[in-house]
C-alpha positions as CSV (number, residue, x, y, z in Angstrom):
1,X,-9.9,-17.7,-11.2
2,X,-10.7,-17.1,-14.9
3,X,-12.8,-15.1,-16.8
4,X,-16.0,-17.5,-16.5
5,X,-14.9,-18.4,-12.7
6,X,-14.8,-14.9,-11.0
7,X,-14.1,-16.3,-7.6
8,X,-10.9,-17.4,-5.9
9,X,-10.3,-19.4,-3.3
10,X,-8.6,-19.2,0.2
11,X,-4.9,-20.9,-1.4
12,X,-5.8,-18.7,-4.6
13,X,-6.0,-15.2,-2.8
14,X,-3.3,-16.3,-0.9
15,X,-1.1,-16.6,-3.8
16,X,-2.3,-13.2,-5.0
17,X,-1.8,-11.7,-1.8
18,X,2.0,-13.2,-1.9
19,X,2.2,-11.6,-5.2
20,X,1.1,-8.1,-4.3
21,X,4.0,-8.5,-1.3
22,X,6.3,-9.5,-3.6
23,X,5.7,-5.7,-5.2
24,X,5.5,-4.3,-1.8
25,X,8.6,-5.7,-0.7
26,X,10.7,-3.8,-3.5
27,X,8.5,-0.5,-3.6
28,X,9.7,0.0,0.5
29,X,13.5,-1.8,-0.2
30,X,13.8,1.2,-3.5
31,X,12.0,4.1,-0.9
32,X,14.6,2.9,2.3
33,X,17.4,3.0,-0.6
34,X,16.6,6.9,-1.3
35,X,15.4,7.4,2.1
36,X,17.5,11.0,1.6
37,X,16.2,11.8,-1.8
38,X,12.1,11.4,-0.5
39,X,10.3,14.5,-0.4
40,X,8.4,13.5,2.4
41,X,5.4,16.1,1.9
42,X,4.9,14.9,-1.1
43,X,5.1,11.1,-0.2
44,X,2.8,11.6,2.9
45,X,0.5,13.5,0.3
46,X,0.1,11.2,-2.5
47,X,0.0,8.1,0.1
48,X,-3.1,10.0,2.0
49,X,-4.9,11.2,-0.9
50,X,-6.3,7.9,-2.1
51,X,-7.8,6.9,1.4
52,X,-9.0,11.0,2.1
53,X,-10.6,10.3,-2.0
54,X,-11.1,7.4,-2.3
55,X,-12.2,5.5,1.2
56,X,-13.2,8.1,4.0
57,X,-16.4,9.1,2.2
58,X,-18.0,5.7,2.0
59,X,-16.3,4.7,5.5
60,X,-18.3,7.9,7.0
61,X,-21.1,6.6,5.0
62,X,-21.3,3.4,6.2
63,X,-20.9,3.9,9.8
64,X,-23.3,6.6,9.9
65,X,-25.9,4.8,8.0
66,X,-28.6,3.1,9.5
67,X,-28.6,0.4,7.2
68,X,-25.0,0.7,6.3
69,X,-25.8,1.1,2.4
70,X,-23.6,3.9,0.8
71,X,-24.1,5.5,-2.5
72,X,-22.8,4.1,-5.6
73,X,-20.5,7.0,-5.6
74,X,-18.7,6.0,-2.5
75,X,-17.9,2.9,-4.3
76,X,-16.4,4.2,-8.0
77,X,-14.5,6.8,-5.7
78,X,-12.7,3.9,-3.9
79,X,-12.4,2.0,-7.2
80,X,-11.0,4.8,-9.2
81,X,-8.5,6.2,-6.2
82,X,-7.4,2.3,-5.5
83,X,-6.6,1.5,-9.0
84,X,-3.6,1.1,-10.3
85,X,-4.2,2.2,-13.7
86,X,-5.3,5.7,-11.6
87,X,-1.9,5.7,-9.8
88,X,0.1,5.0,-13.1
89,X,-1.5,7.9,-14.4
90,X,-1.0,10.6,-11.2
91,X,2.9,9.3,-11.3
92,X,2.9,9.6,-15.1
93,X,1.4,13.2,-14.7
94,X,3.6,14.3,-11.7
95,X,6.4,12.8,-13.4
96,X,5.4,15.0,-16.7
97,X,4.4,18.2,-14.9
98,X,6.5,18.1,-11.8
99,X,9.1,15.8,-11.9
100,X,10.2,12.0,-11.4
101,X,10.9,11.6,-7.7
102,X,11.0,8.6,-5.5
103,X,8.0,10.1,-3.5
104,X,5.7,8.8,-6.2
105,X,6.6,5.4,-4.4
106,X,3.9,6.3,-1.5
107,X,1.2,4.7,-4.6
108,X,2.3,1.3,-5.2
109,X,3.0,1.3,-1.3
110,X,-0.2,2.6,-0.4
111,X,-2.0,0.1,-2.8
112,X,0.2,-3.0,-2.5
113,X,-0.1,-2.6,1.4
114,X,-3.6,-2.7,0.8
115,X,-3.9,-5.8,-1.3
116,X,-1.0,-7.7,0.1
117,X,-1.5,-6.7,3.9
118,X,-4.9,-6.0,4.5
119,X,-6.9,-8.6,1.5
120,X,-8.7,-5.4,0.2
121,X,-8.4,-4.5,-4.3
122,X,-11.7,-3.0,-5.7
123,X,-15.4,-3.3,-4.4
124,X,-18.1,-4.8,-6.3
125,X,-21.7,-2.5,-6.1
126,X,-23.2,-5.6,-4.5
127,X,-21.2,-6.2,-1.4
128,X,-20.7,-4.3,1.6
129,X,-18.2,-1.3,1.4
130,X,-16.6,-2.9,5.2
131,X,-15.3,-6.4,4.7
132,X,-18.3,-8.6,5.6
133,X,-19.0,-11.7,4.1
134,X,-22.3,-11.6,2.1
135,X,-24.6,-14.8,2.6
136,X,-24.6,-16.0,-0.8
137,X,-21.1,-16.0,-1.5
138,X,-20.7,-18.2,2.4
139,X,-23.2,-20.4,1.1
140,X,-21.1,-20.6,-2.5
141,X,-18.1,-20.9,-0.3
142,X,-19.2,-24.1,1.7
143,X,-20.8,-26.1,-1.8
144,X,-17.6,-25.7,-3.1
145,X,-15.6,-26.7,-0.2
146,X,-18.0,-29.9,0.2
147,X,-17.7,-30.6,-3.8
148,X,-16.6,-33.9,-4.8
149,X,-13.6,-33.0,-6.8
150,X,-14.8,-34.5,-10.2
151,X,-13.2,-32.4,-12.3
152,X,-14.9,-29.7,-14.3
153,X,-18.5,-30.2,-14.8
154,X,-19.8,-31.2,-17.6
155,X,-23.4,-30.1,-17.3
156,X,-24.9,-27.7,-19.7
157,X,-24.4,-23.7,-18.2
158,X,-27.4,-22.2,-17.0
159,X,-28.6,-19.5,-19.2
160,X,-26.3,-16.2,-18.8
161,X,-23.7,-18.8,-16.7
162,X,-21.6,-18.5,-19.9
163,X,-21.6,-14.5,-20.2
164,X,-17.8,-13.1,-20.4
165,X,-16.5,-11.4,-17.4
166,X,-15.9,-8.1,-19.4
167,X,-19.9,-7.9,-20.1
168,X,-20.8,-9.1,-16.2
């Protein structure tokens, strides 16, 4: 994946996904080595909050829907709550206004379980807030699996093909 190629493929995601355990894998071996030292009302806290903020409303949304649409809304307050820019900031604040503790751990746990475990990171507007795979990106999926591997193409982009992925 790259910044004109916003797509990855199944070996691709994989490798992410190992990646994203890799940080898993020494958020939970730091929290079992200060099992003792946890405030455990405050790690249950800050794991919850970014599911009760950040996923339930478009969850409820979505399975009480007819249609299954939910608003926009549901989908920046998942994107906000699951980012980890967001979490560096709430352990930076608590950090600065509380204190450092190793409850602050419950975020990259929550987050990394997320990515690593379960596949999910942020949600595009234009897909369904459930994992579903959308029609056009099946039918992407199977041209590119049934590709002759050429190499990189050399025909001319299509207009907009060429946009960056910070303007997209």
């Amino acid at each position: 994946m790259d910044a004109k190629n916003r797509f990855e493929t199944k070996t691709t995601f994989a490798l992410s996904r190992l990646e994203w355990l890799g940080f898993l894998a020494v958020s939970l071996v730091l929290a079992y080595q200060h099992l003792a030292e946890i405030r455990w009302g405050v790690f249950v806290l800050l794991f919850l909050v970014i599911d009760v903020i950040g996923y339930l409303p478009g969850a409820i949304a979505y399975r009480r829907g007819p249609d299954r649409r939910v608003p926009r809304g549901c989908y920046v307050a998942y994107n906000t709550m699951h980012s980890l820019v967001t979490a560096g900031v709430l352990a930076g604040a608590w950090a600065l206004f509380v204190r450092p503790e190793w409850a602050l751990l419950a975020l990259p746990i929550h987050l990394m379980g997320d990515r690593a475990l379960f596949g999910n990171s942020l949600k595009p507007f234009g897909v369904s807030f459930e994992p579903e795979t959308d029609p056009a990106f099946r039918a992407f999926e199977q041209r590119y699996r049934t590709a002759p591997d050429a190499g990189p193409s050399t025909a001319a982009p299509a207009r907009g093909e060429d946009a960056d992925a910070v303007r997209a």
